[in-house]
N, C-alpha and C positions, 0 to 999 in steps of 0.2 A: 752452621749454614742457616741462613735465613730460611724462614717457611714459604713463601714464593717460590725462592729457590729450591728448596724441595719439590716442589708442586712441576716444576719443570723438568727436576730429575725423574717422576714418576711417571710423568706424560711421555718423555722420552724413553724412559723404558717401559713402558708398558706398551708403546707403542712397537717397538722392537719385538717386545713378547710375539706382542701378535701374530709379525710377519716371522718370528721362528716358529709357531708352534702352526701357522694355517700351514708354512713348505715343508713341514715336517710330520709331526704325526695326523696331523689332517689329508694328507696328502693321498696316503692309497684308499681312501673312502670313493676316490672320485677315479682315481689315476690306473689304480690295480686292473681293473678291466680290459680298457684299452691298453695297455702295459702289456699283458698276458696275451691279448689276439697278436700283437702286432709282432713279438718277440717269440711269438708260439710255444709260450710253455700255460700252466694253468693257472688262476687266479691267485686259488692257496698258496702256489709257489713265489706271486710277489707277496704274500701277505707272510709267508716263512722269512723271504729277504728281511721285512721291515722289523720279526720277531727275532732276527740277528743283530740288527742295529739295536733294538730294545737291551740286549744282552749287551754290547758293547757299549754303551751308553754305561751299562751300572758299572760295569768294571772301572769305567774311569772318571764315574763320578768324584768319589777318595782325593783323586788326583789335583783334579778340575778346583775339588771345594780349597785343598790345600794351597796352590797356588792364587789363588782369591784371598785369602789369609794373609800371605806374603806382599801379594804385588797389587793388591787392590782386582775390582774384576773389570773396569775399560781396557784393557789391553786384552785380557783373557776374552770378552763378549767381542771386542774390534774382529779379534782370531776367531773366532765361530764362525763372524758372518763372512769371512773368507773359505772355512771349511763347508758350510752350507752351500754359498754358490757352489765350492768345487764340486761338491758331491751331486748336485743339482744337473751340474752339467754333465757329469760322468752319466747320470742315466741317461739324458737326455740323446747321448753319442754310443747308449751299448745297444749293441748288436746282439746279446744275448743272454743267456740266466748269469754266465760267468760275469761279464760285465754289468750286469744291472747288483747282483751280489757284492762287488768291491764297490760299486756307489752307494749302495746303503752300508756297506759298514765305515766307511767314509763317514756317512749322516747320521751312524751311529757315534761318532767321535763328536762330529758338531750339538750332537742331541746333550750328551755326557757333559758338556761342557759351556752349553749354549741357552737351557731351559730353566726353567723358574729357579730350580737349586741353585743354578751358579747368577740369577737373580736377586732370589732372597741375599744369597751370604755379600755379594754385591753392595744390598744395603746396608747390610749389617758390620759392615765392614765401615760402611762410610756414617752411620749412624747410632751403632752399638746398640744398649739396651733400648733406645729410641725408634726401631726400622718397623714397629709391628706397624702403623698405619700406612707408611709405606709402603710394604709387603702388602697389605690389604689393596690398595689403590694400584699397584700392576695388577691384580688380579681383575681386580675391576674392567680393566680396560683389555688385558686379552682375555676375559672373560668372554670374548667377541670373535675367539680365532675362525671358531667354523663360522659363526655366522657371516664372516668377511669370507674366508679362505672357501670352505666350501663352492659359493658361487664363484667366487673369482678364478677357482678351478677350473669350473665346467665351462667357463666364458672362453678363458683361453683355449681349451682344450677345444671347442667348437671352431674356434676362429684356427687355432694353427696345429692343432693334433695335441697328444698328448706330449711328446720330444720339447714342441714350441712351450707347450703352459711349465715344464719342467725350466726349461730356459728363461723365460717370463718371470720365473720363483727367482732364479738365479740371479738374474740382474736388479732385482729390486732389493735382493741382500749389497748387493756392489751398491745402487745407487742412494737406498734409503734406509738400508740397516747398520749399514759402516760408519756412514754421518750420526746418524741417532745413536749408537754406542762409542761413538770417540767423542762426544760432546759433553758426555757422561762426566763429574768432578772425578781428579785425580786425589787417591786416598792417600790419607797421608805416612809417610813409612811407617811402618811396623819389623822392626828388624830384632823387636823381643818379642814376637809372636809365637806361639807353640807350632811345632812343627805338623802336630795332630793328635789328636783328642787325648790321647794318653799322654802326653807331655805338659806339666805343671802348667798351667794357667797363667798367663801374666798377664795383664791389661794394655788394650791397646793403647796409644794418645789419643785416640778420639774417642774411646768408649769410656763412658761414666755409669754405675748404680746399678751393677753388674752381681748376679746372688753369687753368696760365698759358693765354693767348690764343692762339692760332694764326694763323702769319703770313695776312694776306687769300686768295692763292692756295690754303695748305691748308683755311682754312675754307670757302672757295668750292667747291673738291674735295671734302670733307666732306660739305657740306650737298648737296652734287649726289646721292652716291652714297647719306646716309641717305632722301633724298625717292624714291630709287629704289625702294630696300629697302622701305621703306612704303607705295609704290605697286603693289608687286607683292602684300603683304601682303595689303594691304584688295581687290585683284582676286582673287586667289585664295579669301580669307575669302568674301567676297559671294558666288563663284561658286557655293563650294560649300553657301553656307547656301542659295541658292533652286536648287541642283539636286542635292544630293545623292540624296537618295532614287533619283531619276532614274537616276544616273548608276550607282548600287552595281545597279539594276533590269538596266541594261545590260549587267553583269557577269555575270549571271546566276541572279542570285537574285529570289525572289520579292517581292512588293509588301510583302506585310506581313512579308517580313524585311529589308528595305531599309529600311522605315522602324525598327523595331529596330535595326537598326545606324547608323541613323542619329543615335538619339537617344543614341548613347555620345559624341559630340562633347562635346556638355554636362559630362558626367564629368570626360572625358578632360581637358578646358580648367583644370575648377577643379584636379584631382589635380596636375597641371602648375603652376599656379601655387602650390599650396600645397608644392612643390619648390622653387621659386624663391623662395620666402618663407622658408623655412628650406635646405635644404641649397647649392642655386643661388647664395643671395646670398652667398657668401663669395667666388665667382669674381667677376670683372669682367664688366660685363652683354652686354660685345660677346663676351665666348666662350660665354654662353649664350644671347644673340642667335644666334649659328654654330650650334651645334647645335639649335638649332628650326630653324632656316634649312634643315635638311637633314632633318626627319621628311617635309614634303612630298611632297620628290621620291623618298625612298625608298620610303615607301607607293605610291604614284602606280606605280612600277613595278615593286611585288608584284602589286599590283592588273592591270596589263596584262600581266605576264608568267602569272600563276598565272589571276587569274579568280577568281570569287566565293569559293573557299574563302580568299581571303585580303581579304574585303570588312571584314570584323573589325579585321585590322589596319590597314590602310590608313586605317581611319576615327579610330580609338584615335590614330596617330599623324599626322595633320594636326589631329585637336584640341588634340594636348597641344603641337604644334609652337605653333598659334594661340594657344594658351591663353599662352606666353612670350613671342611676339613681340607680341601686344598690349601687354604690362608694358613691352617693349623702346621701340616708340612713347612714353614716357616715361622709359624708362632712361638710352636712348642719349644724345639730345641734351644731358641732363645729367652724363651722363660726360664727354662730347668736348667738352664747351664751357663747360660750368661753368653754375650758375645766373642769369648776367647776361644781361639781352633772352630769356629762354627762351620765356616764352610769347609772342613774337612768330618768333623764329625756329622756335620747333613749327609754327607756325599756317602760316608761309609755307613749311615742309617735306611739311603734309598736305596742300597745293593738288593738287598731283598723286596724292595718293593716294585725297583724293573725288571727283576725278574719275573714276577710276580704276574706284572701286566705283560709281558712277552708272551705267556703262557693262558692268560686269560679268556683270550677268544676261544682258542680249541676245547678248553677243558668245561667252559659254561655252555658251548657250541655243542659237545657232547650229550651233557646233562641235560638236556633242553630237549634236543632228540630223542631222549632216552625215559623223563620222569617227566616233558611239559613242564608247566610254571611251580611243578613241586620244585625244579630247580633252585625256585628264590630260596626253598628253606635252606640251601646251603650258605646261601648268600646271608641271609638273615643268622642264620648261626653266628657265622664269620662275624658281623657285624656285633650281634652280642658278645663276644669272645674279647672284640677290640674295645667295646664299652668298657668288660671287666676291666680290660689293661690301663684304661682312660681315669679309672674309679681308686684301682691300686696307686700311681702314682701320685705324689705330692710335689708342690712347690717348694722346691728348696730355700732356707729361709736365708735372708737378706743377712750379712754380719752386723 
């Protein structure tokens, strides 16, 4: 496929990104509140609903990447944004914790099936060794979910309640997430595709210059220590999207400079990946996997050694570190293993890392209550622990 053509396949999905990820995981940042008064149960209790869809999202990631594999992902994304409105709409119509609970695990199925993973493999399906800039360039652009989705939240929710902005989410999957993922090229068969990640490797017809296979023991070791790496990722990302504000307040600084420093994340993410899009990708994606791997923990402990005057940076550099290691969750796998079975072996590499983020909030939520911004040292651990894993593996060599 021509590279224009490309360029329109990325604008159309990343544009779709966007609008799955603002009605989805952006969603109870703005929504949970009013959700909980109006349906009269507590806040935490829609923020447990949405760390049930978290958990059913990994379960069937496996699934979601396999099928991607087989049938290409415009049918499998077309189905998302059918599941999205549904589930959209199921909240929008429950009466109570029962009903608002079968809507998110509803949008737990659309999440499993509908989000960057079944994205990435997406391209990589229709582009083989070739999808890293691709994968970069969606990121680029829902790189933008809250900054869209958040207001676009609060606007509808103001104008028609929260029921109406859930419905508002719902129809914009029917009228412009449907079009933008069926417009999507049709991949071409693959019907000697590996059924998943343990199944001999054979080449798709449109993948080319794909690294030789790795013996089972080193893919096995591989695939342990990327699901690591991404598990800590998505723990730490989570942690700090629902506690930052919080945590920079703890530092020492004021409410409304906390949250100003808080919104350079945003920045920091895109400025990052638009490095990795140009000067980055010349390197191999695991030495710029390493170095994000290592903005965390540095920040993390300016932040605890200095204190609020270095709330600035610490936040500038766990964005920009996030803003590459998300690219990475689609870089890597594709480096180390080549494009054969990818989107089933992504799918069963993110099990532990949705999980991971399901759990995120409560357990750094805790920490934070309990040690203040000594919390980050656990963060910063983590983060070291996922460098080491970053440092131990190697690029498997071309035949």
């Amino acid at each position: 496929m021509n590279e224009p053509a490309r360029h329109w396949v990325v604008v159309r999905l990343g544009t779709a990104q966007t609008l799955a990820w603002a009605s989805s995981y952006y969603l109870p940042a703005l929504l949970a509140p009013p959700m909980a008064r109006d349906l009269g149960i507590s806040t935490p209790t829609v923020f447990a609903a949405f760390s049930v869809a978290l958990i059913v999202s990994a379960l069937l990631g496996p699934l979601a990447g396999r099928t991607i594999d087989r049938h290409g992902g415009r049918p499998v994304l077309v189905g998302t944004n059918l599941l999205f409105a549904a589930s959209l709409a199921g909240m929008a119509l429950a009466q109570g914790p029962a009903g608002l609970f079968a809507a998110w695990v509803l949008m737990g199925v659309a999440m499993g099936s509908g989000l960057y993973e079944a994205a990435f493999a997406t391209l990589v399906r229709l582009y083989g060794q070739g999808a890293r800039g691709a994968i970069t360039g969606i990121t680029l652009i829902a790189g933008f979910a809250s900054t869209v989705g958040w207001p676009l939240s609060a606007w509808m929710e103001a104008q028609w309640g929260w029921r109406g902005a859930c419905a508002g989410w719902a129809a914009l999957h029917l009228l412009a997430g449907v079009p933008l993922n069926g417009w999507l090229p049709r991949a071409q068969p693959a019907e000697n595709a590996p059924a998943s990640p343990t199944d001999a490797p054979t080449a798709l017809p449109a993948m080319q210059a794909e690294p030789a296979t790795p013996a089972p023991d080193h893919a096995l070791r591989t695939t342990v220590l990327l699901s690591f790496v991404f598990a800590v990722t998505w723990f730490t990302s989570t942690a700090m999207a629902a506690h930052l504000p919080r945590l920079l307040q703890a530092s020492g600084i004021s409410l409304q400079a906390a949250v100003a420093l808080a919104a350079l994340v945003g920045p920091a993410q895109v400025v990052a990946r638009m490095l990795e899009f140009g000067f980055l990708r010349r390197l191999h994606p695991l030495l710029s996997a390493q170095m994000a791997a290592a903005a965390h923990p540095v920040g993390a402990a300016l932040l605890m050694v200095v204190g609020g005057p270095a709330a600035a940076v610490f936040t500038v550099l766990h964005g920009a570190g996030n803003g590459i290691l998300t690219i990475a969750k689609g870089t890597l796998p594709l480096a180390l293993f080549g494009p054969a079975g990818y989107g089933a072996r992504q799918g069963l590499m993110m099990v532990p890392a949705r999980a991971a983020q399901a759990f995120a909030p409560v357990l750094f939520g805790l920490l934070l209550d309990g040690i203040g911004t000594a919390a980050l040292g656990v963060t910063a651990l983590l983060g070291l622990a996922a460098l080491a894993a970053l440092w131990v593996l190697r690029p498997v060599a071309h035949p």
